[in-house]
C-alpha positions as a Markdown table, in Angstrom:
| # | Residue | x | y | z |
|---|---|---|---|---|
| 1 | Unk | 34.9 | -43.1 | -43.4 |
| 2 | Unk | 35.5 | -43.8 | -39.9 |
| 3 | Unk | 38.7 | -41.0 | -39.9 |
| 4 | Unk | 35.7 | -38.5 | -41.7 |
| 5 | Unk | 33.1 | -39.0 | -38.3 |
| 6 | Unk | 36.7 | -39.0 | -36.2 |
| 7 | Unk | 36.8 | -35.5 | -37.4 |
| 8 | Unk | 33.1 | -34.1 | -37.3 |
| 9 | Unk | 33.4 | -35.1 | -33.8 |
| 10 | Unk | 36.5 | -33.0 | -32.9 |
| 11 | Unk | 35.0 | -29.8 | -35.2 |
| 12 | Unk | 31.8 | -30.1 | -33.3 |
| 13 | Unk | 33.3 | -30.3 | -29.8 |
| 14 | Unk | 35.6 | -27.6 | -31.0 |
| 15 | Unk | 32.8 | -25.1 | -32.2 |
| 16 | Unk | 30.9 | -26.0 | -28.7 |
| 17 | Unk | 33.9 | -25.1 | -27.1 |
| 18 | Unk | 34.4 | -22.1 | -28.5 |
| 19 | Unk | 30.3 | -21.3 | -27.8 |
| 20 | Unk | 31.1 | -21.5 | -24.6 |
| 21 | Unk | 33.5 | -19.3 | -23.7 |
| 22 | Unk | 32.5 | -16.8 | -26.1 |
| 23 | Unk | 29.3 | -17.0 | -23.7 |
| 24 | Unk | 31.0 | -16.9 | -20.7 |
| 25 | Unk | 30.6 | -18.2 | -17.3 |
| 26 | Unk | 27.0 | -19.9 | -16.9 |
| 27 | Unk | 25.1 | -19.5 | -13.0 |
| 28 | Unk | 22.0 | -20.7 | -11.4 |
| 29 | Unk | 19.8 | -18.4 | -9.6 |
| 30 | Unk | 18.1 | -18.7 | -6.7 |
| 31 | Unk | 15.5 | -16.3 | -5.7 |
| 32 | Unk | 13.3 | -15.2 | -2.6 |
| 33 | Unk | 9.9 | -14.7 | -3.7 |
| 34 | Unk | 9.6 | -12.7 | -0.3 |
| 35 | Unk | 11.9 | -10.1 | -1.1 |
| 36 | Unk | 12.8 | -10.8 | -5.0 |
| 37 | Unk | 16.5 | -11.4 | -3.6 |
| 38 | Unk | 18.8 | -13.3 | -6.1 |
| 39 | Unk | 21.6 | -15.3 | -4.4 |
| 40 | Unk | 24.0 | -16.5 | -7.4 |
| 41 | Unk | 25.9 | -20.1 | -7.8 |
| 42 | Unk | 28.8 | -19.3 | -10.4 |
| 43 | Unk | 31.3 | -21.3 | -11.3 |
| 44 | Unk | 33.5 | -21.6 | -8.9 |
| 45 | Unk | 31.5 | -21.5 | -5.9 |
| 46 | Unk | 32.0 | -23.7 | -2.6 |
| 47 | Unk | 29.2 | -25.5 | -1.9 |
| 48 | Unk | 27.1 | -28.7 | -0.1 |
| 49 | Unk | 24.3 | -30.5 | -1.6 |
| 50 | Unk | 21.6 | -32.7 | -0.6 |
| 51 | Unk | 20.0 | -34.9 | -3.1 |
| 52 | Unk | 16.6 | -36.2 | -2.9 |
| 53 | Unk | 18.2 | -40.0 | -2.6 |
| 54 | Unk | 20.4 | -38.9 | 0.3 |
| 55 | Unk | 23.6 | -38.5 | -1.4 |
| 56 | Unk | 26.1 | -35.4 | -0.8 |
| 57 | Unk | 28.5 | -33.9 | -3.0 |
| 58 | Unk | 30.2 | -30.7 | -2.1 |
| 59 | Unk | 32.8 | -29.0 | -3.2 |
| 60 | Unk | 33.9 | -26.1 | -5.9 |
| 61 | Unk | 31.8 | -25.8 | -9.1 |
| 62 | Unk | 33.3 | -26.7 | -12.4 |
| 63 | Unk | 31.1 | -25.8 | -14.5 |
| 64 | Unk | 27.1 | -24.8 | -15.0 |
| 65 | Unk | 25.3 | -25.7 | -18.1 |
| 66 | Unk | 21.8 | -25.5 | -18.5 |
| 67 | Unk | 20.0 | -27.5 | -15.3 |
| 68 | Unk | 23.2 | -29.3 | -14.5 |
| 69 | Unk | 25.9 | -28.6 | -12.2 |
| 70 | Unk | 29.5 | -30.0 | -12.9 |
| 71 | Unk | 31.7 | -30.9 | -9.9 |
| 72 | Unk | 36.0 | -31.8 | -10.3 |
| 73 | Unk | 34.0 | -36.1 | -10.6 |
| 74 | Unk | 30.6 | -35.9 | -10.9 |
| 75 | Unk | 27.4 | -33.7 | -11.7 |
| 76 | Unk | 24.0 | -33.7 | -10.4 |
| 77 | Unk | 20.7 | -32.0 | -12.1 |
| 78 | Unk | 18.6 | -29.3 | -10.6 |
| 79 | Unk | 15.7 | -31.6 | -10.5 |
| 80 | Unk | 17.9 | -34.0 | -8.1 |
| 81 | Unk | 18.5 | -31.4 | -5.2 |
| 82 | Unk | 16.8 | -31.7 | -2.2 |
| 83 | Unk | 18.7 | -29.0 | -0.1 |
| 84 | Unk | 21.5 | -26.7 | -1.3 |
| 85 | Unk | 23.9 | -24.9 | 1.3 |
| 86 | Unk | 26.9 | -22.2 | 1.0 |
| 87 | Unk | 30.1 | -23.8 | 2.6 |
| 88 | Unk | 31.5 | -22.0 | 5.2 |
| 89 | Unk | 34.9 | -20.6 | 4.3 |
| 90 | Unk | 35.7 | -21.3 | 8.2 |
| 91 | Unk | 33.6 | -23.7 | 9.8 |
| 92 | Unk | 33.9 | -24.4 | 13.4 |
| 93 | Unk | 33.9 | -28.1 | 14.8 |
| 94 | Unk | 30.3 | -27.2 | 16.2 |
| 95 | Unk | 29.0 | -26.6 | 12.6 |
| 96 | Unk | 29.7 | -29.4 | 10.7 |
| 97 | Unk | 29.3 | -30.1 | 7.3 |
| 98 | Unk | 26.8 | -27.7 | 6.7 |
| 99 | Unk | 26.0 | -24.4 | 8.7 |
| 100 | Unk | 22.2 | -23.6 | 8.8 |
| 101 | Unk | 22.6 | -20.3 | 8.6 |
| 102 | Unk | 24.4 | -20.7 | 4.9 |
| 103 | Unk | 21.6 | -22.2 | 3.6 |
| 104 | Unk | 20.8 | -21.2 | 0.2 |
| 105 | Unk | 17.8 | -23.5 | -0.9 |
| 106 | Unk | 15.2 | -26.3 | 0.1 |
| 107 | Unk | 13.2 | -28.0 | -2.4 |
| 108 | Unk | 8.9 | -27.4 | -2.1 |
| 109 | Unk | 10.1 | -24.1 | -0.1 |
| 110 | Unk | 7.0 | -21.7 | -1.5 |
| 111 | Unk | 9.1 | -18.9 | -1.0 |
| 112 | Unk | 12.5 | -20.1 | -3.0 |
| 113 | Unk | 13.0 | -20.8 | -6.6 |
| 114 | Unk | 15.9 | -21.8 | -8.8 |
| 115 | Unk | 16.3 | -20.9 | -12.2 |
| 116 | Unk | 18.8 | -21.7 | -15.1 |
| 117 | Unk | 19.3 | -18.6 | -16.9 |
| 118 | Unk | 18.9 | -19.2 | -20.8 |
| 119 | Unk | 21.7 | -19.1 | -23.2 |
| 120 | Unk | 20.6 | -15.7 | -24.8 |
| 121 | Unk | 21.5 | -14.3 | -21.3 |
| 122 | Unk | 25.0 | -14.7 | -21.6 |
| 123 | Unk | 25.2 | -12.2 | -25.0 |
| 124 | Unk | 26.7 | -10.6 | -23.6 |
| 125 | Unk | 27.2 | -8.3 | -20.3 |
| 126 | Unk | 24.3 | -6.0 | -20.9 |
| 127 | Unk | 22.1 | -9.0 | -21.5 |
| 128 | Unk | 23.2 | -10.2 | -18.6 |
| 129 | Unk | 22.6 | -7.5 | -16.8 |
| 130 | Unk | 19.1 | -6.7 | -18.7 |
| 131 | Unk | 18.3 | -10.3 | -17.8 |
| 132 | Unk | 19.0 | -9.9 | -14.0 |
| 133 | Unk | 17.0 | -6.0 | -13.6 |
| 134 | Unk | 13.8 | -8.0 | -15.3 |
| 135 | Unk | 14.1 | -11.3 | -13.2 |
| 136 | Unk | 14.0 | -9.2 | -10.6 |
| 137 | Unk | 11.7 | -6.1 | -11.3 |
| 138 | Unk | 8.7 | -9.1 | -12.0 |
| 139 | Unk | 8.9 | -10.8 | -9.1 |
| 140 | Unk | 8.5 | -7.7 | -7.4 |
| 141 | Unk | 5.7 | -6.8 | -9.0 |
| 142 | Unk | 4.2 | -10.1 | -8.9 |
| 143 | Unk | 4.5 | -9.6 | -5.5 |
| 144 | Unk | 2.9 | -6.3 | -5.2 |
| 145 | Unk | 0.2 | -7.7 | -7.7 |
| 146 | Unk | -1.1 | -9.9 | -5.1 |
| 147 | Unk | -1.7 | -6.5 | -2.2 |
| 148 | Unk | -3.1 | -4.5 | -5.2 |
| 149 | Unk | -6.8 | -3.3 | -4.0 |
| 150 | Unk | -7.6 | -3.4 | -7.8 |
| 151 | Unk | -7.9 | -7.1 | -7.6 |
| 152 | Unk | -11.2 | -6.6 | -6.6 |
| 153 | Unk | -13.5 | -4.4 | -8.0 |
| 154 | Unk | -15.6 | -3.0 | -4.6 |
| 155 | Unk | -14.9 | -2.0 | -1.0 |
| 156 | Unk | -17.2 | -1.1 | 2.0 |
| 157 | Unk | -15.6 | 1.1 | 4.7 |
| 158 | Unk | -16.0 | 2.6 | 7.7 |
| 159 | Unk | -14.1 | 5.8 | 8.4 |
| 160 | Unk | -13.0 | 5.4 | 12.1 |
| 161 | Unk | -11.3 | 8.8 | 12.2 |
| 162 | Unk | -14.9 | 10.9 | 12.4 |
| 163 | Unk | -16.0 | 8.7 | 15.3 |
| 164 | Unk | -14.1 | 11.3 | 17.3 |
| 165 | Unk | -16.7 | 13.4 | 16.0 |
| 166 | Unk | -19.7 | 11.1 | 17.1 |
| 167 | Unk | -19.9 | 11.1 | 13.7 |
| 168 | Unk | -20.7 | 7.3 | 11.5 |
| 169 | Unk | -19.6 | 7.2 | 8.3 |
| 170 | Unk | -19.5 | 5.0 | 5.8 |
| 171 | Unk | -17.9 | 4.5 | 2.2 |
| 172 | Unk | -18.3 | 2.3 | -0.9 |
| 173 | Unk | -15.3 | 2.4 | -3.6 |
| 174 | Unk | -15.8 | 1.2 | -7.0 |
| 175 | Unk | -13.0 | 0.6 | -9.7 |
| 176 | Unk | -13.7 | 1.6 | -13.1 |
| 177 | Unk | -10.2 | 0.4 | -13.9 |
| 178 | Unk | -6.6 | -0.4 | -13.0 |
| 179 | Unk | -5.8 | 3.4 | -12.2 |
| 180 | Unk | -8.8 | 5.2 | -11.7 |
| 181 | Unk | -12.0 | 4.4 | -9.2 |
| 182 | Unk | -14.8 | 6.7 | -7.5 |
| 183 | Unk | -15.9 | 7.1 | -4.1 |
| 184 | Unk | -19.0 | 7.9 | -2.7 |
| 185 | Unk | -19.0 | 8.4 | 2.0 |
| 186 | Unk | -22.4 | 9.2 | 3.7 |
| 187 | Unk | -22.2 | 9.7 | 7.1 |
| 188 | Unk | -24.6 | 10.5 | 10.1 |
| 189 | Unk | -23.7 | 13.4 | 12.8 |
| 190 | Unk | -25.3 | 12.8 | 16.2 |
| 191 | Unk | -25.2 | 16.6 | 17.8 |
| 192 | Unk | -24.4 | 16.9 | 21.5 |
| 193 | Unk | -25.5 | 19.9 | 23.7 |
| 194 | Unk | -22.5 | 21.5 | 25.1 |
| 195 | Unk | -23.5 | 25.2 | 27.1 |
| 196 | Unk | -20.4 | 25.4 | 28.6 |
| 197 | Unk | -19.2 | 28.5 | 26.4 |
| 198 | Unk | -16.9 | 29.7 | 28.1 |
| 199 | Unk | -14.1 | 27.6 | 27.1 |
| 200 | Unk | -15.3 | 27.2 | 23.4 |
| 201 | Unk | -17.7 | 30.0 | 21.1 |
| 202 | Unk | -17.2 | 27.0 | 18.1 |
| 203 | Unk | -20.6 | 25.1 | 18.4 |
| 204 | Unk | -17.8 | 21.6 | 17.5 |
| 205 | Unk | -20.1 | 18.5 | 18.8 |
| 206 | Unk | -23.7 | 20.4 | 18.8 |
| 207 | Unk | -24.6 | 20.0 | 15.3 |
| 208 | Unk | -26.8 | 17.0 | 14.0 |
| 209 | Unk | -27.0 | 16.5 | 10.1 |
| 210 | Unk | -25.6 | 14.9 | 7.7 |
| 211 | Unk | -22.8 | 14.9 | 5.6 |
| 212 | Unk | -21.9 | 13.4 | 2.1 |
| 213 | Unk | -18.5 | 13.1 | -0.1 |
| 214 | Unk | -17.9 | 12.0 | -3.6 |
| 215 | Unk | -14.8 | 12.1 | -5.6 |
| 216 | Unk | -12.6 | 10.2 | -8.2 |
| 217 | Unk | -9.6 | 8.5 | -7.1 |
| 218 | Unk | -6.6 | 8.8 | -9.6 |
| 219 | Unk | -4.2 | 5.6 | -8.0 |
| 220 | Unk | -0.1 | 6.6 | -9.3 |
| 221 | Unk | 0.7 | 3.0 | -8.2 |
| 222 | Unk | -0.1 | 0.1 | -6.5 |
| 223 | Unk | -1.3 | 1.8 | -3.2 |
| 224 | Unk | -1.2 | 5.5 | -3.3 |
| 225 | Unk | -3.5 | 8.1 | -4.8 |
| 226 | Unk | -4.4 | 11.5 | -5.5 |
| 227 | Unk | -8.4 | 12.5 | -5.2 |
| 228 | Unk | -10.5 | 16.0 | -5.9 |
| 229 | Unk | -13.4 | 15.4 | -3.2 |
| 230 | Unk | -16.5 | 17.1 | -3.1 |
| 231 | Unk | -18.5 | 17.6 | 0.4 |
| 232 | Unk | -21.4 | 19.0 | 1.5 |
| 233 | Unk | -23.2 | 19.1 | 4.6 |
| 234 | Unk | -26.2 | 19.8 | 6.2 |
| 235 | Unk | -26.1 | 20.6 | 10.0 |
| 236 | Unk | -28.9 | 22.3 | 12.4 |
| 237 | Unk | -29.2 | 22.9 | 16.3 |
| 238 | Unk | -31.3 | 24.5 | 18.2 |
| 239 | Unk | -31.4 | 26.4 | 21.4 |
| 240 | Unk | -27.7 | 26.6 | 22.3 |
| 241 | Unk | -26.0 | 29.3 | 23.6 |
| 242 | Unk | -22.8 | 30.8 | 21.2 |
| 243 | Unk | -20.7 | 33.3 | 19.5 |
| 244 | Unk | -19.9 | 32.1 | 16.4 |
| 245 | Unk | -20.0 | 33.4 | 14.2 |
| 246 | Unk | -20.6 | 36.7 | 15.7 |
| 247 | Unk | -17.8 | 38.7 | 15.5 |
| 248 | Unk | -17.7 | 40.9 | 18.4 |
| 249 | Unk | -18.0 | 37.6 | 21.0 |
| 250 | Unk | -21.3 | 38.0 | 22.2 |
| 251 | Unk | -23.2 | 34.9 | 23.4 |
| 252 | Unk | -26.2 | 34.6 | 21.4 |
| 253 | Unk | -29.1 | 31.9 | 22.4 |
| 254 | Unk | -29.7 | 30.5 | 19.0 |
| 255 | Unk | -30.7 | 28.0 | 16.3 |
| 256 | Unk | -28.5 | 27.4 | 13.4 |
| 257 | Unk | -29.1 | 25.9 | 10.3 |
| 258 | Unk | -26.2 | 25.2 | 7.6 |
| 259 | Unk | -24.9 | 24.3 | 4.1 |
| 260 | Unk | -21.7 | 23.8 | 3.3 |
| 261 | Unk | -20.3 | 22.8 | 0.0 |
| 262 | Unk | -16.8 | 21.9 | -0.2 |
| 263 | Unk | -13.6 | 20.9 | -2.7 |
| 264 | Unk | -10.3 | 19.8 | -2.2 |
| 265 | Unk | -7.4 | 18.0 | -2.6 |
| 266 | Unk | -6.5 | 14.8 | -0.8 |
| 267 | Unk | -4.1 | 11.9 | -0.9 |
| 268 | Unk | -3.9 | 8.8 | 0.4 |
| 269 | Unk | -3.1 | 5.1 | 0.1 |
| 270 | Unk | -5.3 | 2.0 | 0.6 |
| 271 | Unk | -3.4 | -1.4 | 1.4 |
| 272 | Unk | -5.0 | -4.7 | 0.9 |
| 273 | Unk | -4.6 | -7.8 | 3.3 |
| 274 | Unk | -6.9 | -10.4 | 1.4 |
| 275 | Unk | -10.3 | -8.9 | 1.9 |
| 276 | Unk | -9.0 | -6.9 | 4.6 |
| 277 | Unk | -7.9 | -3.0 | 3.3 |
| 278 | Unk | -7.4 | 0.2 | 5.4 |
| 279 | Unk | -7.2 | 3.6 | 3.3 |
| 280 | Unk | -5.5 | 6.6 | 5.2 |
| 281 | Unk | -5.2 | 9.9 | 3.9 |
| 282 | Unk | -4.8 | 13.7 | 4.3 |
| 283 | Unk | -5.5 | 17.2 | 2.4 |
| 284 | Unk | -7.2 | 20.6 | 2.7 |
| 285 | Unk | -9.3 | 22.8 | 0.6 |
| 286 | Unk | -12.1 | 25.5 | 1.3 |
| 287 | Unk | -15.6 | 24.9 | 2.0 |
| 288 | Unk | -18.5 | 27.8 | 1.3 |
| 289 | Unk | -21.0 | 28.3 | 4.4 |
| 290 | Unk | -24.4 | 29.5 | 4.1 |
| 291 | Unk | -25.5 | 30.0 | 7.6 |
| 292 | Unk | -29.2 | 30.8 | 8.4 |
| 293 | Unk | -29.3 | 31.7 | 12.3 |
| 294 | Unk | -32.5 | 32.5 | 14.6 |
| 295 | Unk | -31.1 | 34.5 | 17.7 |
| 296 | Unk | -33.5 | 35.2 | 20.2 |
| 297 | Unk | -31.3 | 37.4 | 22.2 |
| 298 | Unk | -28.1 | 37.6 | 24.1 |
| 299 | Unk | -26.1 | 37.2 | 27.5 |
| 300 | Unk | -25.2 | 39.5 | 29.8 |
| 301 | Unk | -21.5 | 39.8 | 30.3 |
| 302 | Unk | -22.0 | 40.3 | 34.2 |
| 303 | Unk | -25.0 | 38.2 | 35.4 |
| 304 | Unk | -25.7 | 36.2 | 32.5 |
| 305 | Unk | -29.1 | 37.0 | 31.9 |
| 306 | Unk | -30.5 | 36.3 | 28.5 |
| 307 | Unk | -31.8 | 39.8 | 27.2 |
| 308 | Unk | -34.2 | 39.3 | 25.0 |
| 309 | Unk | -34.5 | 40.9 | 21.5 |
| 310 | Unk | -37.9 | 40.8 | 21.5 |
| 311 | Unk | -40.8 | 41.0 | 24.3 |
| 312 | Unk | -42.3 | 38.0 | 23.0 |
| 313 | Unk | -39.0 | 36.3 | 22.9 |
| 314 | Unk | -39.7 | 35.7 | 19.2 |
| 315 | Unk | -36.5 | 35.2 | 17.3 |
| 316 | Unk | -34.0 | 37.8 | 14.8 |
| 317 | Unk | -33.6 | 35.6 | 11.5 |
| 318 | Unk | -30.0 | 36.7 | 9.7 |
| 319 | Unk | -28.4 | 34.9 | 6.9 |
| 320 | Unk | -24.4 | 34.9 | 6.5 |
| 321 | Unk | -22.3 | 33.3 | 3.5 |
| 322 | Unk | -18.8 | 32.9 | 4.9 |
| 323 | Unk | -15.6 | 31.1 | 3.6 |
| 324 | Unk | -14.0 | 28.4 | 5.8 |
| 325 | Unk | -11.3 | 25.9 | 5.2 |
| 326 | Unk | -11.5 | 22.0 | 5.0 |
| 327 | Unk | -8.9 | 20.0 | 6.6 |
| 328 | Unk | -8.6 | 16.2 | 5.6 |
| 329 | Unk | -7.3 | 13.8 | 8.3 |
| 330 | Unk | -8.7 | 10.4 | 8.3 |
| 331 | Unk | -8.0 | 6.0 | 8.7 |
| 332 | Unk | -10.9 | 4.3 | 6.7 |
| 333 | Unk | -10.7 | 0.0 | 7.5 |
| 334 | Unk | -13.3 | -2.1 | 5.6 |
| 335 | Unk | -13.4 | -5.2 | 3.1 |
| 336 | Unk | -13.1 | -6.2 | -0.7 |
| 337 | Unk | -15.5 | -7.9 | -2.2 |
């Protein structure tokens, strides 16, 4: 009987034997949860380690099984390491036993973790390699996950770009789901008088009105997105002294009134930093202008004298549709909530 158990013993350290190398050489992982960076410990590897009773073994690996690292007379347990560091193939009297800048892992580090790869791993090379490519790929987007604006389902911004414009406007985004959200912007336009004419006929900074832009937001990943934006604006001034949109440059003394409806195509990214986000973005379209215009007369081109069109200076009332193009440039910064 006791010859029978003799030889169990030697068939079952025999088949784990053979398990083993048909598996292969086992490793421990470490990775850095900042950048999803693996750093290996095969077997093999010359190493220095720290345990969390002040003990140090260094030396070549053996062997790796599981959570436990075999050395040429002892072994230690994952669990026991308190810091872990890469021997220096040269190291310089200065350096010591251990060289800082080798140092592969610290225990209660947030950003490091070890990890004993499982058995199935070591199938064989592609599921080794299949192992790796996912270990890696989630962390990374574990990672992203946390920057994602979709964690939250609303945002308030301010668009800081059409201040330029002594223009205020603000946003509010709303995430019907992981990939797809909808944007409404109102904004104010405060309209300064400008008569110098003669370096701009463009009336840029005299209108006051109002503007408003909606649009759905189609997000292709974590950040950036693609959006079909509809605008339209209502802008007056009165008594100012332009061109436009007269073609033949002659300065009118007018009021204008506007519409303009608009569509196009922008794309952007919003990043999140906690609650803080900013969304930039650019694109371009065309806009449809319907222009009403009271002209009460014109300049002279040598004294400039108004000349009236009518005695009573009463005004000419013409109506032009035109076709203009939108541009969009813009930095929005707000919060999550």
């Amino acid at each position: 009987m006791k010859q029978f158990f003799t030889l169990l013993f030697l068939l079952i350290c025999l088949a784990n034997l053979s398990q083993s190398q048909e598996n292969g050489s086992h490793e421990i992982l470490i990775q850095n949860l900042n950048t999803s960076k693996l750093t290996r410990i095969s077997e093999n590897s010359n190493i220095s380690i720290w345990t969390n009773t002040g003990k140090n073994i260094s030396g070549r690996v053996r062997l790796i099984r599981a959570d436990t690292i075999f050395f040429k007379d002892t072994l230690i347990r994952i669990s026991n390491i308190e810091r872990l560091y890469f021997k220096s193939a040269l190291p310089t009297p200065h350096q010591g036993l251990d060289d800082e800048r080798r140092l592969g892992y610290v225990a209660g580090w947030p950003n490091w973790r070890i990890i004993c790869p499982p058995d199935s791993a070591y199938r064989d090379d592609w599921a080794w390699e299949n192992y790796l490519h996912d270990l890696t790929k989630k962390e990374k987007e574990k990672r992203l996950e946390k920057l994602q604006p979709f964690i939250y389902k609303n945002f308030l911004k301010v668009n800081i770009a059409k201040l330029w414009h002594v223009e205020l406007a603000l946003s509010y985004e709303r995430f019907l789901n992981k990939k797809i959200s909808w944007e409404t912007e109102i904004s104010g336009i405060i309209g300064i008088p400008i008569d110098d004419y003669t370096l701009i006929n463009y009336p840029l900074y005299n209108y006051t009105g109002f503007s408003v832009t909606t649009y759905p937001k189609f997000y292709y990943n974590t950040r950036g997105y693609v959006a079909l934006v509809f605008m339209y604006r209502n802008l007056w001034f009165k008594d100012q002294q332009f061109a436009w949109p007269d073609v033949v440059d002659n300065i009118h003394l007018q009021d204008q009134y506007r519409n303009d409806f608009g569509l196009s195509l922008r794309f952007g990214a919003m990043k999140r930093f906690g609650r803080f986000v900013i969304d930039y973005y650019f694109g371009g379209g065309f806009k449809f202008v319907m222009l009403k215009q009271n002209i009460y007369g014109r300049y002279d081109d040598y004294d400039d004298k108004i000349i009236w069109n009518y005695p009573d200076h009463s005004a000419y009332v013409t109506y032009t549709d035109r076709v203009g193009i939108v541009i969009n440039i813009g930095i929005k910064i707000g919060g999550a909530f």
